[in-house]
N, C-alpha and C positions, 0 to 999 in steps of 0.2 A: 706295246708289244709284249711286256712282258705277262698282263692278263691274257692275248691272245695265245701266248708259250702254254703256259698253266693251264689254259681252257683245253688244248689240243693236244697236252701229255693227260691229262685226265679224260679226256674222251677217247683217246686211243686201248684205252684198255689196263688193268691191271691184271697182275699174277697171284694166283690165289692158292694158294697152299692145300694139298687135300688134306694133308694131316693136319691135325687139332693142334693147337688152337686156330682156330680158320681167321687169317690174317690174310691183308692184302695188300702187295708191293706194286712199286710204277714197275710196268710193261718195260719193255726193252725201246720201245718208241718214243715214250715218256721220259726217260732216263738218258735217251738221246738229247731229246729237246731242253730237258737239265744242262746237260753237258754243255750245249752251244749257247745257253741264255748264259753260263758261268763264264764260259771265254772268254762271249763277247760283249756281255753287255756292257761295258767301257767303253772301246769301243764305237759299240754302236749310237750312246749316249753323245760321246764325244762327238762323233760324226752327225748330229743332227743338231747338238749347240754350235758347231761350227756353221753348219748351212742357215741356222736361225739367224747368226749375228752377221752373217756376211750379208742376208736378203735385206733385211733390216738396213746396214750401213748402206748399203748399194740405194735402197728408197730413200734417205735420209740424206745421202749425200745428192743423188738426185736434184731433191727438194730444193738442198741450198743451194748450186747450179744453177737451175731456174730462175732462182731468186737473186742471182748472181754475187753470193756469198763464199766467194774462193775459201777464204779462211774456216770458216765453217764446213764445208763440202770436204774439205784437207784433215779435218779435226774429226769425222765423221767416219770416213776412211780409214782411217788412224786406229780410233777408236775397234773400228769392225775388224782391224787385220789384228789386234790382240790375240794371243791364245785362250783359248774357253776354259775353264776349270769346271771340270767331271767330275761327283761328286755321288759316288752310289749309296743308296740309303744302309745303313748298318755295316759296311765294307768303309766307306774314308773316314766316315765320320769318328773326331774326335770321341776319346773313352771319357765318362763322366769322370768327374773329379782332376783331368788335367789340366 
């Protein structure tokens, strides 16, 4: 998503300064699409390792059901209702040297 952000604020357009030195800012569309990649992308992250690890647990526990491995199929479960740790690249990540 967030290459698709990027692609769709730089083709929407930039502001070009007529006076010298001719420089070029993101567009106001662009600078939309900033805005909402910053809010949300936690969020959004979070909300898609959640549906990862709950599809996953749900097929997994499945499995051991099948296979009539209560204990397994419980542990599996278990496992997938944990909470997801969201981890944005240069935002959580630990500062070198701590």
């Amino acid at each position: 998503m967030q290459g698709n952000l990027e692609e769709a604020a730089s083709t929407a357009g930039m502001i070009t300064s007529q006076y010298g030195p001719y420089t070029s800012t993101v567009g106001v569309v662009g600078a939309a699409l900033g805005e909402f990649l910053q809010q949300w992308s936690h969020d959004l992250l979070y909300i898609a390792e959640r549906t990862s690890k709950s599809l996953s647990g749900a097929a997994e526990a499945t499995g051991h059901y099948i296979e009539g491995d209560l204990t397994l199929a419980a542990n599996a479960q278990r496992e997938a209702a944990k909470e997801p740790k969201v981890e944005l690249p240069g935002v959580d990540s630990p500062a070198k040297g701590q």
